[in-house]
N, C-alpha and C positions, 0 to 999 in steps of 0.2 A: 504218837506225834508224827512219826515220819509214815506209819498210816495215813495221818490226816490229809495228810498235802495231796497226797496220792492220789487219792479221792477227788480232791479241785482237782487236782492237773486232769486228769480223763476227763471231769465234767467239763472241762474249759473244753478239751479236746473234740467231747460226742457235740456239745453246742456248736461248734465253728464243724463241723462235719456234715449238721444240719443242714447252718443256716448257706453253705455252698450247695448241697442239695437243692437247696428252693432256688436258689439263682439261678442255676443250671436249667433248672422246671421252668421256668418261667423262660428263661431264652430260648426254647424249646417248642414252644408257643402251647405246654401243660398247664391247667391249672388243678392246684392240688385240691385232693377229694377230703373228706372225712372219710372215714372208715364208713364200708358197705355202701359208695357209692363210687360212680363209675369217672374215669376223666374225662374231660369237656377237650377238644384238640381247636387250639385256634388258626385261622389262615394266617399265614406269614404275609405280611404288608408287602404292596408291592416295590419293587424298587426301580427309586429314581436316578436318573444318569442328568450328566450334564447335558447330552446332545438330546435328551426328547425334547418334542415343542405340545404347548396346549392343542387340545384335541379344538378341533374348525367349529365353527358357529355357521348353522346351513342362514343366510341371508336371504329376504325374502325381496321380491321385486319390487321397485319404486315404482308408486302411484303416479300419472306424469298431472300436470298443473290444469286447471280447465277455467279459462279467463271468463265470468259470464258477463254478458250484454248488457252497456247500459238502458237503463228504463229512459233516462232523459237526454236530451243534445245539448251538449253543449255550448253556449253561447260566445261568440267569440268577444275579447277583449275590447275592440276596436270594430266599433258598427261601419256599414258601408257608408260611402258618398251619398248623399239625399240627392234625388234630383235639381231639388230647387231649392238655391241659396246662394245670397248674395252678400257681397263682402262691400267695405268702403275703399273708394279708389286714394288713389295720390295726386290733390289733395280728396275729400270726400264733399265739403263746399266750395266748389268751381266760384260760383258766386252768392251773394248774399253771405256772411259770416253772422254767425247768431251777434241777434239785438244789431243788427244793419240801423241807423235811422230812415225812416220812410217816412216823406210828409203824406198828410192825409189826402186819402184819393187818387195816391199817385202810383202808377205804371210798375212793375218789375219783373224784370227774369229771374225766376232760383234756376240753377242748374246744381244739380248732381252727377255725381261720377261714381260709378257702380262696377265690382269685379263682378261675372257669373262664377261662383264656386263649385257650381251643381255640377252635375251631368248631364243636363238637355238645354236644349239651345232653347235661347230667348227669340222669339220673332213677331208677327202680329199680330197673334192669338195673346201674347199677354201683354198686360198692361200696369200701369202706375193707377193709384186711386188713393183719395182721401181715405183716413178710417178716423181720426179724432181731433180733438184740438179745434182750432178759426178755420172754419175755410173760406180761404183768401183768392180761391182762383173760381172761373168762371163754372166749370166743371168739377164735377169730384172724379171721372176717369178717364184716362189718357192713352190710347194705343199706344205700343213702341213699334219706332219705322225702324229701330235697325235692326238687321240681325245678328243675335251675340252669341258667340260660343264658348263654350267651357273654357274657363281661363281668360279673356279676354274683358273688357272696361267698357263702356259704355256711360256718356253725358245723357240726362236728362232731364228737360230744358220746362219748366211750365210758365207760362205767362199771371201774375196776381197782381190785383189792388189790394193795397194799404185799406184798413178803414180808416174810415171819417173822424170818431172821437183819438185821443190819445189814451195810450197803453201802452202796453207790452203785451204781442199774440204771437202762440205760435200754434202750429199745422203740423199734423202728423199725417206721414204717406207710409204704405210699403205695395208694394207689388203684388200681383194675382196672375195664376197661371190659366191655362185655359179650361180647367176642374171647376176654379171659383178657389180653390188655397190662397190665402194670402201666405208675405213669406216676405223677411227681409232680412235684416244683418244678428249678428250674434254668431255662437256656435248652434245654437237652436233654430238659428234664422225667423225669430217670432218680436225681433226687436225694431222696430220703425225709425225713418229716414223721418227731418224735420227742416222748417225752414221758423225764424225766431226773430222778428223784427220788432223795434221801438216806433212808434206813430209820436212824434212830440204834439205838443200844444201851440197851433198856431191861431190867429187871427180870421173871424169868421168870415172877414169880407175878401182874405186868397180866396175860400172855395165859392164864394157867388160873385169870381172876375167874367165869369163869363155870360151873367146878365145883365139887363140895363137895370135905370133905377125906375122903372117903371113896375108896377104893382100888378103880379100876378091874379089871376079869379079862376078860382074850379070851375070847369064847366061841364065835366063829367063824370059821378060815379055808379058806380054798379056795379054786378055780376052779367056775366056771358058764359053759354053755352054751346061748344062747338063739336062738331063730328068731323070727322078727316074730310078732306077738299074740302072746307069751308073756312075765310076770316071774319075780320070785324075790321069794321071803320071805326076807332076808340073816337073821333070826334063828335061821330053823330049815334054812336054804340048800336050800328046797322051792319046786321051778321049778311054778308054773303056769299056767294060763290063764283064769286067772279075775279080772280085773283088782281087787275087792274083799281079794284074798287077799295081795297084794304088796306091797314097798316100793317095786321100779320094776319098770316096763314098758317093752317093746320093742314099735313102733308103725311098722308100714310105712304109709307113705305117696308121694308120689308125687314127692314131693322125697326121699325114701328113708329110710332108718331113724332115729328118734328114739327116744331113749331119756326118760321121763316117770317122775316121783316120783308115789308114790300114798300115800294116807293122810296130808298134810302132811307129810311127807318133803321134804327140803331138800335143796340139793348146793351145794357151791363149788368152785373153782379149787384146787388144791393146787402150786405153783409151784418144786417140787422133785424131785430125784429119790431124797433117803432119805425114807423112810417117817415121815410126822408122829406127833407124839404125840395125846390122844382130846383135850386142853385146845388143841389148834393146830388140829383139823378143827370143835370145837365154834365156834371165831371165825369159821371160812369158810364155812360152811354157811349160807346165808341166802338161796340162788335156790331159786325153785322152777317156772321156764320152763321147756317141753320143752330137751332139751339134742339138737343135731342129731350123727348118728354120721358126717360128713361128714371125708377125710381130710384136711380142714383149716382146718374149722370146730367143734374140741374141742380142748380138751387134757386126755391120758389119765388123767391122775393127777387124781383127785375126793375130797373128802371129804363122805361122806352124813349126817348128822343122820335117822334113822327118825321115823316117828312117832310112837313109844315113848318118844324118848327118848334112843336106844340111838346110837350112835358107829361108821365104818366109813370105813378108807383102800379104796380104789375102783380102781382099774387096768382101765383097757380097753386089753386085747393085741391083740387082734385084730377086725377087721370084713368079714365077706365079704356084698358086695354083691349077688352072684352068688347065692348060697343063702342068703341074707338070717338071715345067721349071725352074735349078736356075744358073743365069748368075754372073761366079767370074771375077773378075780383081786381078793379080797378081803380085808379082815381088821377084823372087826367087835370090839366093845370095848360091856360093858356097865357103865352107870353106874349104881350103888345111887343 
């Protein structure tokens, strides 16, 4: 029995004898073989302190930025000043106020008042000119006599008759530069200046106050053919060249063909297309300025007051520039 213990206790002891052996092996940096082979020796790890630092990272050099070129330009926000453009003044109708009443026939001034907004100056290369609506005045274009400069206001004044029936008309104007652009108010400057009057319903015998009650007779119609220095006698419809001999004249000049009354001979606007009565061209007759044969500085339809006395609806058909040609249609009316 006391054998047996004996026997544990050593093997308790060869065991724990060992297993510090291998420990020791191993901290040693041995590791153990089998029998008939050889030990392997390992490197001892290195050792760390508190004061090393991580070993450096070599950094390589920054690429620098390379901005490239735009393909397109950029537009700016806010476009320039246009040359030409016009604003409305303070107030913008001086006179006539839309839907004014105008008896038939009768006389008026529009005046307008205009800012220049542009950049070039207004002077006598440009002008006022119909483009739509009734045209009420003599002319569809008008020089301007002042000279306006950017920022500044300018009135502009045109002389019109009312027509003869009643309604409601109105006339559309804007401006032209010396290109041929038209051009008026708006931010676009593409929006027209107007004048808007009411003609009432009157009594037909105001407009023939100014003839007797004697009974008109046609005593002449036809066509005529004229070449520049040449008129007509509309009484006896005898074309010549002698300008003491005529009611109107055809006058080249260098601005091109004008047509001129002679003898106090009178013309007006005729603002229709049926044929007036001798008591509705006797109201309208009252200019007696060259009248320009311009394709759009007339309007065809005229009534002539002669010298005499004598009454005539007026038609200009035709204007050849080219052969300085201008063909009337007429129909004259005598008054006892």
């Amino acid at each position: 029995m006391r054998l047996a213990r004996l026997v544990i206790v050593v093997g308790i002891v060869a065991l724990e004898v060992t297993l510090l052996g291998g420990c020791q092996t191993l901290r040693e940096g041995r590791i153990p073989r089998s029998s008939g082979e050889p030990l392997a020796t390992l490197n001892p790890l290195p050792s760390v302190t508190a004061e090393s630092s991580p070993p450096s990272v070599p950094r390589t050099l920054e690429t620098p930025y390379k901005f490239l070129p735009l393909t397109q330009t950029v537009q700016p926000l806010i476009s320039a000043q246009p040359c030409e453009l016009a604003g409305a003044g303070n107030p913008l109708d001086v006179t006539i106020p839309d839907d004014t009443p105008i008896l038939p026939g009768q006389r008026f001034v529009k005046t307008w008042r205009l800012v220049n907004l542009g950049t070039c100056v207004w002077d006598g290369t440009y002008s006022v000119v119909w483009v739509s609506g009734d045209n009420l005045a003599p002319f569809t274009s008008y020089a301007l006599f002042n000279r306006v400069l950017p920022g500044e206001s300018t009135d502009i004044s045109i002389e019109m008759v009312a027509p003869l029936w009643q309604g409601r008309y109105t006339s559309y104007w804007m401006l032209r530069s010396p290109s041929g652009k038209l051009f008026g108010l708006g931010p676009a400057g593409n929006a027209p200046f107007w004048v808007r009057i009411q003609v009432p319903s009157v009594n037909t015998a105001t407009l023939l106050s100014s003839l007797t009650v004697s009974p008109v007779i046609v005593t002449m119609q036809g066509q005529v053919r004229l070449t520049g220095q040449q008129g007509v006698d509309l009484e006896s419809g005898t074309v010549w060249e002698n300008t003491s001999a005529v009611d109107l004249w055809i006058e080249r000049s260098d601005e091109g063909l004008m047509m001129i009354l002679m003898g106090g001979a009178q013309w007006g606007v005729f603002p229709a297309a049926e044929p007036p009565s001798p008591g509705q061209c006797l109201e309208l007759a009252k200019e007696e300025m060259p009248l320009p044969l311009e394709a759009e500085a007339f309007f065809p339809s005229l009534c002539i007051q002669t010298g005499s006395g004598n009454v005539a609806y007026l038609q200009i058909s035709r204007v050849d520039r080219m052969q300085d040609q201008v063909e009337l249609t007429y129909l004259l009316w005598t008054v006892p």
